[in-house]
Backbone as JSON, one array per atom type, in Angstrom:
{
  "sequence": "XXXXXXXXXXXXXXXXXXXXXXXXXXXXXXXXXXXXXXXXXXXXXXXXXXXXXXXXXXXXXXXXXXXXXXXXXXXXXXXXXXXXX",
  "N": [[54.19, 67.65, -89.77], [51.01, 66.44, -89.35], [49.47, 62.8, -89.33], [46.98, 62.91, -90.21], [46.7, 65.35, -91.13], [48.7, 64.61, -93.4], [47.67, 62.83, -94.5], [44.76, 63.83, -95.54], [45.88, 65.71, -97.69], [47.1, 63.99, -99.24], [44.93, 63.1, -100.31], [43.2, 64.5, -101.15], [44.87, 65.4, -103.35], [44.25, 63.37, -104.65], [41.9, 63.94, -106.11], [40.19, 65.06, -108.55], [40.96, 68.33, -110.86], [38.53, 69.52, -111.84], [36.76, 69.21, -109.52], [37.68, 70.49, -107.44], [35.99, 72.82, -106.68], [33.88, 71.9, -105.43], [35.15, 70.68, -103.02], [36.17, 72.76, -102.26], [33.91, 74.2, -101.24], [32.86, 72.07, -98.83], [35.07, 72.53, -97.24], [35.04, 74.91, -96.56], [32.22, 74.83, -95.31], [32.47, 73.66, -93.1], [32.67, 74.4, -90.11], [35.31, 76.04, -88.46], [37.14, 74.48, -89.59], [38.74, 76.16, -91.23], [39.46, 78.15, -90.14], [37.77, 80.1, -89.26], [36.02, 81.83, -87.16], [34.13, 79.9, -84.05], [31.86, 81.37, -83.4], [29.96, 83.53, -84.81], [29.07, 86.46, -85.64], [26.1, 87.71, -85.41], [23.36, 88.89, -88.0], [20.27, 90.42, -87.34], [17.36, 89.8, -88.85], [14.84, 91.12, -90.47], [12.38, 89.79, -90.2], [9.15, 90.74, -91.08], [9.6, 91.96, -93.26], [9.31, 89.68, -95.53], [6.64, 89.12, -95.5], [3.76, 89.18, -97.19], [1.33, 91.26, -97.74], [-2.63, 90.78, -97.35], [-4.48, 89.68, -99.47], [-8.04, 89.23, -101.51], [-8.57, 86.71, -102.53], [-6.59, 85.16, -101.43], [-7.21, 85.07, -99.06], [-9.71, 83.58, -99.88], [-8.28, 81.33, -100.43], [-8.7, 78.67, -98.52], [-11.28, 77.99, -99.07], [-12.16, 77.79, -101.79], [-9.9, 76.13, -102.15], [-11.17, 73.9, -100.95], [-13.42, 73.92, -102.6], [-12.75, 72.92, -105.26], [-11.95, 70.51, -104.3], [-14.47, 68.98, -103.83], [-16.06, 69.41, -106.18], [-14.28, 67.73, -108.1], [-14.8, 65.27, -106.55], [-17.78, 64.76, -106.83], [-17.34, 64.53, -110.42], [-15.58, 62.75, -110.19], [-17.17, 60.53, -109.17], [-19.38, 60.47, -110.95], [-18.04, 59.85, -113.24], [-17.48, 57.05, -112.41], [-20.03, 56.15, -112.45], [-21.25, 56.12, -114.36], [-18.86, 54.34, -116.15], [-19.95, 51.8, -114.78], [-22.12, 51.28, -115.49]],
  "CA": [[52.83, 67.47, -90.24], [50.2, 65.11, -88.33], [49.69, 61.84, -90.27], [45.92, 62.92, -90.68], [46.99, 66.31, -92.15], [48.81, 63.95, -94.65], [46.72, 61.74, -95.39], [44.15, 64.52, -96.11], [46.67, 66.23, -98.4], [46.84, 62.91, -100.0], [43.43, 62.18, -101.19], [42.86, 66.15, -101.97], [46.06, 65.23, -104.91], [43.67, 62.31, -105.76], [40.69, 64.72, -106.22], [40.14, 65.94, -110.16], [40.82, 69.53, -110.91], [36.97, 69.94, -111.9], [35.77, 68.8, -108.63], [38.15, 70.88, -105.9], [35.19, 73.8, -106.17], [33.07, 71.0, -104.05], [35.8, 70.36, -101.88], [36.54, 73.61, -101.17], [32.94, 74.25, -100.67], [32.73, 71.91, -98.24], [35.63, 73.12, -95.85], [34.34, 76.39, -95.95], [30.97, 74.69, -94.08], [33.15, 73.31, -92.17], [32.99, 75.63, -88.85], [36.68, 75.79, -87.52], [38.33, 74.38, -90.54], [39.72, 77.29, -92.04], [40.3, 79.01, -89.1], [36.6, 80.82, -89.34], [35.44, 81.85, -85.95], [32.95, 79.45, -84.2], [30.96, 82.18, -82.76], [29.84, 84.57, -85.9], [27.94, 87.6, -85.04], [24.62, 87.09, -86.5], [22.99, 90.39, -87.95], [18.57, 90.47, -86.88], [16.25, 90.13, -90.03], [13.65, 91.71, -89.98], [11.03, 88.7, -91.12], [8.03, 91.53, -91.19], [9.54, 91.95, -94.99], [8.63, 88.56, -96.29], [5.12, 88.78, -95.32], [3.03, 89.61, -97.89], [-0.42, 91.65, -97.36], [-3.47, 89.44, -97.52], [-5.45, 89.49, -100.35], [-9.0, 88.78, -101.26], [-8.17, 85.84, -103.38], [-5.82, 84.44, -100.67], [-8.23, 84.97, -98.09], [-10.48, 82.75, -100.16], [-7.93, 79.98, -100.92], [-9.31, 77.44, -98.6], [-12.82, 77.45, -99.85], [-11.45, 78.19, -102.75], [-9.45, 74.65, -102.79], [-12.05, 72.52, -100.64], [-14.79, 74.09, -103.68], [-12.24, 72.09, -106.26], [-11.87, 69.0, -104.16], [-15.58, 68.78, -103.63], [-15.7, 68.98, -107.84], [-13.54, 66.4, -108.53], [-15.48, 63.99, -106.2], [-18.82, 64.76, -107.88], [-17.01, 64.38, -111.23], [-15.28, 61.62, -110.49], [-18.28, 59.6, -108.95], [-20.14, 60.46, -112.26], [-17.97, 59.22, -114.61], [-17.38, 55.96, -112.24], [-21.26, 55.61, -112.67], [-21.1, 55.74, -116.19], [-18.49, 53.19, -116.36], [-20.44, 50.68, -114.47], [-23.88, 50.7, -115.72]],
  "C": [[52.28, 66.18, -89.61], [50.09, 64.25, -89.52], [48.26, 62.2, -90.8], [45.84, 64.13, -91.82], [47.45, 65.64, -93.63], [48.52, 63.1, -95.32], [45.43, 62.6, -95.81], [44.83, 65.2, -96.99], [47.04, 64.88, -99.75], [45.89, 62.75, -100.86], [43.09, 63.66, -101.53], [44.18, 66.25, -103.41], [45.02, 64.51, -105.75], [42.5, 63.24, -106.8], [40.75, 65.69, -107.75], [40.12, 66.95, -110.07], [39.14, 69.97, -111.08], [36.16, 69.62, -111.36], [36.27, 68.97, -107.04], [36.84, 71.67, -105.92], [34.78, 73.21, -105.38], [33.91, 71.1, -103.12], [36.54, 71.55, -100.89], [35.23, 74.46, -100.78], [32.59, 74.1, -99.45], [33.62, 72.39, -96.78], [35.41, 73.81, -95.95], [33.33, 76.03, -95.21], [31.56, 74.34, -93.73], [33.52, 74.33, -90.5], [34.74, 75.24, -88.1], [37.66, 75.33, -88.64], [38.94, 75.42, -90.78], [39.91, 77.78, -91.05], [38.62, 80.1, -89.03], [35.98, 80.5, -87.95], [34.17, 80.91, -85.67], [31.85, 80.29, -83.65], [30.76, 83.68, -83.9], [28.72, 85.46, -85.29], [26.61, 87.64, -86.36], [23.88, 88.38, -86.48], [21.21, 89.84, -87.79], [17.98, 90.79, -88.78], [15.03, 90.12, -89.72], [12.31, 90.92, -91.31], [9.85, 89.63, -91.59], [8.19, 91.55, -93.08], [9.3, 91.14, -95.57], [7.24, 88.78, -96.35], [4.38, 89.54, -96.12], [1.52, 90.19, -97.66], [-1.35, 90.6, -98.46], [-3.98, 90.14, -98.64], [-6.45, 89.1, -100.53], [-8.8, 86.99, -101.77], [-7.17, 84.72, -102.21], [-6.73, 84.19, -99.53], [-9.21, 83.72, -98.07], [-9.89, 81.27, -100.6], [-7.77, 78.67, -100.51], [-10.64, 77.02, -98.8], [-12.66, 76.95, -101.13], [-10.99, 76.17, -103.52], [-10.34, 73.62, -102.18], [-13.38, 72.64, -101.9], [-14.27, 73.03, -104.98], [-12.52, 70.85, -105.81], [-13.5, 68.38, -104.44], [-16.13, 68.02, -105.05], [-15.44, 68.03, -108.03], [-14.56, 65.39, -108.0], [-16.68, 63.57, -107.14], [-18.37, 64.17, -108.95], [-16.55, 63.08, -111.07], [-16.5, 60.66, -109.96], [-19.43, 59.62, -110.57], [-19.8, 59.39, -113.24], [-17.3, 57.46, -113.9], [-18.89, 55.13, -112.22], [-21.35, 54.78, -114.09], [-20.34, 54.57, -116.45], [-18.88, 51.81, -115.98], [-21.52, 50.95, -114.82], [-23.85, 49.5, -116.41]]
}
């Protein structure tokens, strides 16, 4: 056994039973640790299914939010009148 193997075998003893799941979390991301090919065959998703058809309502949701901001300003310039008279 290499000295790094046992000194990782070491500090995985130190490691609390209710906190290997993490650690064996992480060597699973680990590409190559376990022995998990670095070249995985990667299956094609087909993004078209996320995309949601437009809507009228979506269509309209940057007027929509510049018609709020606009609001607020008005509103808030009002009631900073009011506080200074």
């Amino acid at each position: 056994m290499t000295a790094i193997r046992q000194e990782a075998m070491q500090m995985l003893e130190k490691v609390p039973e209710d906190k290997l799941s993490y650690v064996i979390q992480i060597m699973q991301g680990v590409n190559g640790l376990l022995g998990v090919p670095e070249t995985e065959e990667k299956t094609d998703v087909n993004l078209e299914q996320f995309i949601m058809p437009a809507t009228e309502r979506g269509q309209n949701a940057d007027n929509y939010i510049r018609e709020l901001r606009d609001n607020d300003r008005i509103f808030s310039q009002s009631v900073l009148r009011i506080i200074f008279r």
